[in-house]
Legacy VTK file of the C-alpha trace (Angstrom):
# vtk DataFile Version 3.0
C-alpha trace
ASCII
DATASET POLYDATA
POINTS 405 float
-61.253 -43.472 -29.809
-61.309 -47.107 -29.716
-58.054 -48.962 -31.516
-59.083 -52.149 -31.063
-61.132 -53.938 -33.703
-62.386 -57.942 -33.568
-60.938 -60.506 -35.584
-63.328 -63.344 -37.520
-62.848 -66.031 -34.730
-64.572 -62.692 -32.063
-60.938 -62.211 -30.518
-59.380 -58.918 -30.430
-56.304 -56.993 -31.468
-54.506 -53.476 -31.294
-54.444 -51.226 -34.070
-51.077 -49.192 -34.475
-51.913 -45.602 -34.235
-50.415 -43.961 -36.692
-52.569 -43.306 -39.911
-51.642 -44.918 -43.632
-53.014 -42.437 -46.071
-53.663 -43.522 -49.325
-53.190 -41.100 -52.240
-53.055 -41.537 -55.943
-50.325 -40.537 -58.135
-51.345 -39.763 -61.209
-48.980 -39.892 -64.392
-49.879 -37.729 -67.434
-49.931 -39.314 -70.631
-47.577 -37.896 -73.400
-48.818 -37.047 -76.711
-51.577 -34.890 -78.807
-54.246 -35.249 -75.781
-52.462 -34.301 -72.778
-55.647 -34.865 -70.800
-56.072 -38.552 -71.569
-54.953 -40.511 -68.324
-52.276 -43.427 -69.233
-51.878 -45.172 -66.366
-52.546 -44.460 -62.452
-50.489 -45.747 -59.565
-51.068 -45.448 -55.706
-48.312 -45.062 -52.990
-49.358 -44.818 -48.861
-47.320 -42.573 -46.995
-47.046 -42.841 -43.126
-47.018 -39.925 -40.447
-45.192 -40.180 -36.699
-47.100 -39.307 -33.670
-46.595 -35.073 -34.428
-47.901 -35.004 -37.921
-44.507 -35.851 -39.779
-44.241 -37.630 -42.849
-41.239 -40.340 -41.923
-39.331 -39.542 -45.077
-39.783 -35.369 -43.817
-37.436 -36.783 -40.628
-35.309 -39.137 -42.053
-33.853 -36.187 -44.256
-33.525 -33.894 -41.407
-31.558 -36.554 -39.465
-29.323 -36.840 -42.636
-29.029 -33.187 -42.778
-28.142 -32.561 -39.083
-25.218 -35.215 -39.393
-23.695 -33.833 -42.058
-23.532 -30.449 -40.185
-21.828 -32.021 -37.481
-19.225 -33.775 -39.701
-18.530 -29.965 -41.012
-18.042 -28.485 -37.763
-15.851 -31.387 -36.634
-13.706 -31.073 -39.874
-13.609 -27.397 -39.204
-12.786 -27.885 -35.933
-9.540 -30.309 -36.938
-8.505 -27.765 -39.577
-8.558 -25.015 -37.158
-6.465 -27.014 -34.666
-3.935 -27.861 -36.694
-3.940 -24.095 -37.930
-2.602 -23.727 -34.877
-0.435 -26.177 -34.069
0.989 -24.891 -37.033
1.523 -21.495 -36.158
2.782 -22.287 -32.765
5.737 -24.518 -34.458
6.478 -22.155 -36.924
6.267 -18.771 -34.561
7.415 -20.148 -30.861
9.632 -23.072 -31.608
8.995 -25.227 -28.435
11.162 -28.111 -30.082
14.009 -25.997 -30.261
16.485 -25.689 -27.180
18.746 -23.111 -25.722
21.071 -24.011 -22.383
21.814 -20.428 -19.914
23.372 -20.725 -16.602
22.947 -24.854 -16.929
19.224 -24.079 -17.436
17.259 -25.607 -20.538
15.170 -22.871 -22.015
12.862 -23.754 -24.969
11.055 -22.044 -28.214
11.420 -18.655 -29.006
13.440 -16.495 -25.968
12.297 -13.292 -24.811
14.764 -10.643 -22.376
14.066 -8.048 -20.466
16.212 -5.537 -18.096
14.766 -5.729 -14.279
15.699 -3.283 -11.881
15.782 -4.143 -8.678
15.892 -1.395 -5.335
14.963 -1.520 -1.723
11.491 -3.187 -1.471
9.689 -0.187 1.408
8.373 2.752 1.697
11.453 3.604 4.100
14.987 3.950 4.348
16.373 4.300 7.416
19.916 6.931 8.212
22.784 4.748 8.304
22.221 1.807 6.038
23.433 1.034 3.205
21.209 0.558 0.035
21.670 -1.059 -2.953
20.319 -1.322 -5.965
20.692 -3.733 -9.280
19.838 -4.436 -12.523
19.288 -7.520 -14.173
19.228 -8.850 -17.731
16.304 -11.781 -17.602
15.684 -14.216 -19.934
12.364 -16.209 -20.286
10.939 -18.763 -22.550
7.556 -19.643 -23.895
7.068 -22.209 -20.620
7.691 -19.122 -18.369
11.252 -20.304 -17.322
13.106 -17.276 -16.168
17.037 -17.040 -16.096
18.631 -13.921 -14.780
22.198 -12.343 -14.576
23.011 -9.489 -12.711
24.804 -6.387 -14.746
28.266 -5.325 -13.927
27.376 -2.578 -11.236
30.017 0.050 -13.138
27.124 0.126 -15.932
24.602 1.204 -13.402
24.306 5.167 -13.026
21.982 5.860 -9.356
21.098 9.270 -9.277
19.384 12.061 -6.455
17.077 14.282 -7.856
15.201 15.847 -4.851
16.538 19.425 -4.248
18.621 20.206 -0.222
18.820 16.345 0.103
21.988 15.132 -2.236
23.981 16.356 0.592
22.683 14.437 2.698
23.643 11.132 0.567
26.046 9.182 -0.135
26.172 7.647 -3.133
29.178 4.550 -4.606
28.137 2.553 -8.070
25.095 1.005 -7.306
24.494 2.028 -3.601
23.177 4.776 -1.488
23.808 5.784 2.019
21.303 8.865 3.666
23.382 11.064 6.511
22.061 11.046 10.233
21.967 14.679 10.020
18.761 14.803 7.706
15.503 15.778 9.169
13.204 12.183 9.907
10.248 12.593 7.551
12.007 13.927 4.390
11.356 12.572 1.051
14.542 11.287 -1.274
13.946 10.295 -4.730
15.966 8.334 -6.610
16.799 7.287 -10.527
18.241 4.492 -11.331
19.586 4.277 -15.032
21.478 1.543 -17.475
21.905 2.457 -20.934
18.994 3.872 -22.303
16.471 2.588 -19.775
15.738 3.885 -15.835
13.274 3.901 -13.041
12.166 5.868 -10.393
11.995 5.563 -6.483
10.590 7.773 -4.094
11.852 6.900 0.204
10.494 8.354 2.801
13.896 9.118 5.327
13.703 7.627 9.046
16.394 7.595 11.653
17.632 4.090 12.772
17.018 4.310 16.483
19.161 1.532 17.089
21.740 2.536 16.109
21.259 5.987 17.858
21.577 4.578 21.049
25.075 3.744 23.344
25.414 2.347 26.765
23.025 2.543 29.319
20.395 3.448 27.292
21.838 7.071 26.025
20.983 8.833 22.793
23.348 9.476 20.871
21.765 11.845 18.505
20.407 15.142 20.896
21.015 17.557 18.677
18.733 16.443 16.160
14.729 17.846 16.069
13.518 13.904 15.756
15.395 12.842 18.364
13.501 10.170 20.565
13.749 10.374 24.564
11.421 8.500 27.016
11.651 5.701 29.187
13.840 3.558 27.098
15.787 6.179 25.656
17.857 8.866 27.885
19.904 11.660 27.677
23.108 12.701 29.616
23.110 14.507 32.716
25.260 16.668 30.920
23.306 17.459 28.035
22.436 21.257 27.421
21.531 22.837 23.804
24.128 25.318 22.895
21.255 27.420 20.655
18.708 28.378 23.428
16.806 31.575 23.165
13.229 32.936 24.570
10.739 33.113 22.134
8.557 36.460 21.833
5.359 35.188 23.105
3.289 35.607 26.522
4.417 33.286 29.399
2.634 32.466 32.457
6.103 31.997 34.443
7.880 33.868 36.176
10.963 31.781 36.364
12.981 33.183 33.323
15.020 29.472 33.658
12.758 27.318 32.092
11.548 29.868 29.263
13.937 28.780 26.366
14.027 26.776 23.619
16.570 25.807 20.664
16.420 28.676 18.098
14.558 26.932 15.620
11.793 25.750 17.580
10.974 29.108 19.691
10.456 30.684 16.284
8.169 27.960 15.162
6.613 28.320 18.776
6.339 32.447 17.920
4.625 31.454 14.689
2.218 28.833 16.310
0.820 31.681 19.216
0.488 34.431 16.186
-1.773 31.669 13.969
-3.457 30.768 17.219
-4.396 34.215 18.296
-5.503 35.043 14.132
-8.033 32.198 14.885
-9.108 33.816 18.441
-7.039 32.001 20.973
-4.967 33.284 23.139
-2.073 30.481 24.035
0.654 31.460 26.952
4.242 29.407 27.570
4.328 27.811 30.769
7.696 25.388 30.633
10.423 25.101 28.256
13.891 24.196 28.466
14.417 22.293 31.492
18.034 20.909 32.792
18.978 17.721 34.496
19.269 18.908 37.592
15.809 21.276 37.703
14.080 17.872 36.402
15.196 15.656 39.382
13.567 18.533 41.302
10.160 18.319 39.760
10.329 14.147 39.905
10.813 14.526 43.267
7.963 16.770 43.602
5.392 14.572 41.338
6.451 11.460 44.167
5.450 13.643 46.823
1.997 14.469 45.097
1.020 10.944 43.679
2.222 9.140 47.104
4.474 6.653 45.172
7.414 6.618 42.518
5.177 4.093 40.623
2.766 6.327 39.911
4.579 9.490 39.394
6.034 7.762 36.463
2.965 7.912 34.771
2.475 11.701 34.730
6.242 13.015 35.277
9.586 11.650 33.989
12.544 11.156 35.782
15.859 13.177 35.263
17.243 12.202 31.516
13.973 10.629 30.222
12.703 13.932 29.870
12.062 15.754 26.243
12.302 19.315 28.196
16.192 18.721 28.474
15.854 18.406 24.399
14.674 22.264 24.315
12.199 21.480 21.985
9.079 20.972 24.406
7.192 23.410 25.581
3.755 23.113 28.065
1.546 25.480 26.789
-1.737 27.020 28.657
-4.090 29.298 28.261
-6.801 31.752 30.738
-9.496 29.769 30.008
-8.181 26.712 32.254
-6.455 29.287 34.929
-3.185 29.114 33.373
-2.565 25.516 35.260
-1.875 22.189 33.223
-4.416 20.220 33.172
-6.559 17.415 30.795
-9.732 19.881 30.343
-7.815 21.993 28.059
-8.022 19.456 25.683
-12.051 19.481 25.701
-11.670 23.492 25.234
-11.910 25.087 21.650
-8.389 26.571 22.193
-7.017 22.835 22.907
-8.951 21.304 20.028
-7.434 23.633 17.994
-4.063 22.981 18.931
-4.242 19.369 18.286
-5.385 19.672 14.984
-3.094 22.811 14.000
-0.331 22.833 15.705
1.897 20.515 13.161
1.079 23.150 10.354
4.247 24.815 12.910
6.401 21.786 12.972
5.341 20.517 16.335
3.003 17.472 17.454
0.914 16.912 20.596
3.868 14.445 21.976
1.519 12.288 24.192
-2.153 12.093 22.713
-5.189 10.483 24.421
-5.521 6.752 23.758
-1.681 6.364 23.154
-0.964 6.041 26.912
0.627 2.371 26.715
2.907 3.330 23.711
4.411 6.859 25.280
4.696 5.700 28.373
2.422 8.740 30.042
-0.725 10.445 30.601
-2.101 12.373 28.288
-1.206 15.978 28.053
-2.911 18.038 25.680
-0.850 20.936 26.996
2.970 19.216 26.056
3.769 20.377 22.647
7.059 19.068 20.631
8.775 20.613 17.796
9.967 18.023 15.520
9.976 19.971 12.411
7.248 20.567 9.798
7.963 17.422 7.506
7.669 14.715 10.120
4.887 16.905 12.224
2.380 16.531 9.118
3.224 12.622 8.403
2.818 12.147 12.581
-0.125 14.066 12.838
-1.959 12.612 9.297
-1.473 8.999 10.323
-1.726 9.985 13.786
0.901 8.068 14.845
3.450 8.969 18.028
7.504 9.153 17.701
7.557 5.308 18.906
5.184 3.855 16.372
6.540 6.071 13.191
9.732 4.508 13.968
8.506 1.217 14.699
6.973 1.313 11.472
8.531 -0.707 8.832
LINES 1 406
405 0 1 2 3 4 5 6 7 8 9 10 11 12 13 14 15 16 17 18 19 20 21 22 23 24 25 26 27 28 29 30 31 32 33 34 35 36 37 38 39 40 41 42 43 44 45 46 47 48 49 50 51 52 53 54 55 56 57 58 59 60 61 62 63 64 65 66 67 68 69 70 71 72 73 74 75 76 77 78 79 80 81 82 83 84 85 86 87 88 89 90 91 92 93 94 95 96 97 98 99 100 101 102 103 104 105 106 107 108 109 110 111 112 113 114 115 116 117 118 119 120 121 122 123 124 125 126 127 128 129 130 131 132 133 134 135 136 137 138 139 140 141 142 143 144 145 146 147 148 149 150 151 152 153 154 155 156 157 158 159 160 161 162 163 164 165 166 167 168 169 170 171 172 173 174 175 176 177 178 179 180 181 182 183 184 185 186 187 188 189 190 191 192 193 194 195 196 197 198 199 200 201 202 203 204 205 206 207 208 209 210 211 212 213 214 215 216 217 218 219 220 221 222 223 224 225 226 227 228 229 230 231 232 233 234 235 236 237 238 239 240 241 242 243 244 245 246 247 248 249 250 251 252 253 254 255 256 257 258 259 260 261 262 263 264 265 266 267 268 269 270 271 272 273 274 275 276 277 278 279 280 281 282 283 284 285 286 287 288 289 290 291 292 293 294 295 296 297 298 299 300 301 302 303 304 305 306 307 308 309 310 311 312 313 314 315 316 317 318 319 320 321 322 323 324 325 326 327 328 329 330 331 332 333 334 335 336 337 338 339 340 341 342 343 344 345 346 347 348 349 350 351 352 353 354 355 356 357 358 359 360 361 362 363 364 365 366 367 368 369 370 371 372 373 374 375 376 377 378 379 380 381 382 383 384 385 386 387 388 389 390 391 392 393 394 395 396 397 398 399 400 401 402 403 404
């Protein structure tokens, strides 16, 4: 559509777009003859580029500010609502001074307890645990104070180990004499208010240990004994007895082991041969004197004392002299000691079972560099059931459980 149109002198100018539409307005006369017209005006009203009539917009602009004014206002009232309520309810002008430290508004306090931070405790070592009365204000700022310890009641509830601890005020100290493994749980309690711990009991190897590298602890089933870690020449269990079960030696010397464990060792060969293998003992107890023997023998076999290390140990790094190892064998490998029993049903089966007894497979494939030896699939230890089952589900040796922080 063309919206140019030519003036008188032939020159040429732009019409605007939008359309002027005339309409007429027409008045109604007053009176008997309502029909008659009076009068007549006419008034042009313009349209925007969408089909709007400007006075259509102009009162939607009007409209839409005054909707924002509301919210705004709304807005104001609601913020000083709460600026209100947080003057009148927290108080952040008022002040309070504790221990030199400014606190401010409305103070809230709470009762902390506080106990050894692990999943451990080691034999030993002392433990102690506190309570604290805490203060805080509405900016987070925390003030604490520890109770007078005589207020603080500590507690033992797991059944056969309160002997086995020692406990003054606010502190506990766990015997050497408990089993490695053992759970101790503990409640701590000031006025009406306590909480609950739950240890799991480790020996402290260090201090288990005297000159020249000797143990100090033998008598106990979680003793540790390797390279690092001896045990006198002198050394001989006081409870050994033979267990009831088949041996494949002939040398009724090295047959025994402490009471405890040849009983657990009886139990092991009766679930073993329930589940259709036949297991037979090989090597028990062993002195000091009988192991410098077989060291002696292993450096004749492997050519060098450097590399008899790695499959025998030398007189008082031995866990025979403990009485609570025993090499185990069975027909299917012709009754020798050797890594294949390990690929064997019967060996698989001992690996995975054998801690339901108390005892663990003391060096396991893979863990070579931690123990020390070769792997023997055929050296079982009796450590008790407790620490067998924690050893055996993390699958974890001696060393690393009590590594393990």
């Amino acid at each position: 559509m063309n919206n140019q149109i030519k003036n008188r002198d032939g020159s040429q100018r732009r019409v605007s777009t939008k359309k002027t539409v005339r309409r007429r307005k027409t008045v109604k006369a007053s009176g008997k003859n309502a029909n008659t017209k009076r009068g007549a005006t006419t008034t042009s009203v313009r349209y925007d580029e969408y089909g709007r009539p400007y006075r259509v917009r102009r009162v939607k602009k009007r409209k839409f500010r005054r909707r924002v004014k509301e919210v705004i206002i709304i807005v104001l009232a609601l913020l000083l609502a709460w600026g209100v309520f947080v003057v009148v309810h927290y108080k952040p002008f008022n002040t309070t001074t504790i221990n030199n430290v400014k606190l401010r508004g409305v103070l809230k306090e709470q009762i902390v307890f506080e106990g050894p931070d692990s999943e451990y405790i080691q034999t030993g070592k002392t433990y102690k645990f506190k309570v604290k009365d805490m203060v805080k204000d509405i900016f987070n700022t925390k003030v604490t104070e520890d109770i007078d310890t005589k207020s603080i009641k500590v507690k033992v509830t797991t059944n056969g180990v309160r002997d086995y601890v020692d406990i003054k005020n606010n502190t506990i100290k766990v015997s050497d004499s408990i089993l490695s493994g053992s759970r101790v749980d503990v409640i701590v309690s000031y006025n009406n208010l306590n909480k609950s711990y739950s240890y799991s009991i480790k020996d402290n190897l260090s201090e288990e240990i005297g000159k020249n590298m000797i143990i100090t602890n033998p008598n106990e089933y979680d003793a540790v004994v390797n390279k690092n870690r001896h045990l006198p020449s002198n050394y001989k269990p006081k409870d050994l007895v033979e267990a009831n079960v088949d041996y494949a030696q002939s040398n009724l010397a090295v047959r025994p082991l402490r009471k405890e464990a040849a009983k657990a060792l009886e139990a092991l060969f009766a679930d073993a041969k329930q589940a259709g293998y036949d297991f037979y003992a090989l090597s028990g107890f062993r002195s000091y004197k009988m192991q410098v023997d077989v060291y002696k023998d292993n450096i004749a076999q492997y050519g060098s004392e450097e590399k008899a290390n790695f499959y025998s140990a030398k007189a008082g790094e031995s866990e025979h002299q403990l009485g609570l190892s025993m090499d185990v064998t069975t027909k299917e490998v012709n009754f020798k000691l050797t890594e294949s029993l390990g690929s064997t049903d019967a060996g698989k089966w001992l690996e995975d079972n054998c801690y339901k007894n108390g005892f663990i497979i003391r060096f396991p494939k893979g863990k070579e560099k931690i123990t020390g030896y070769s792997y023997e699939p055929w050296h079982v230890r009796y450590v008790g059931k407790t620490l067998a089952k924690v050893l055996h589900d993390n699958k974890l040796t001696l060393e690393e459980y009590f590594e393990e922080k």
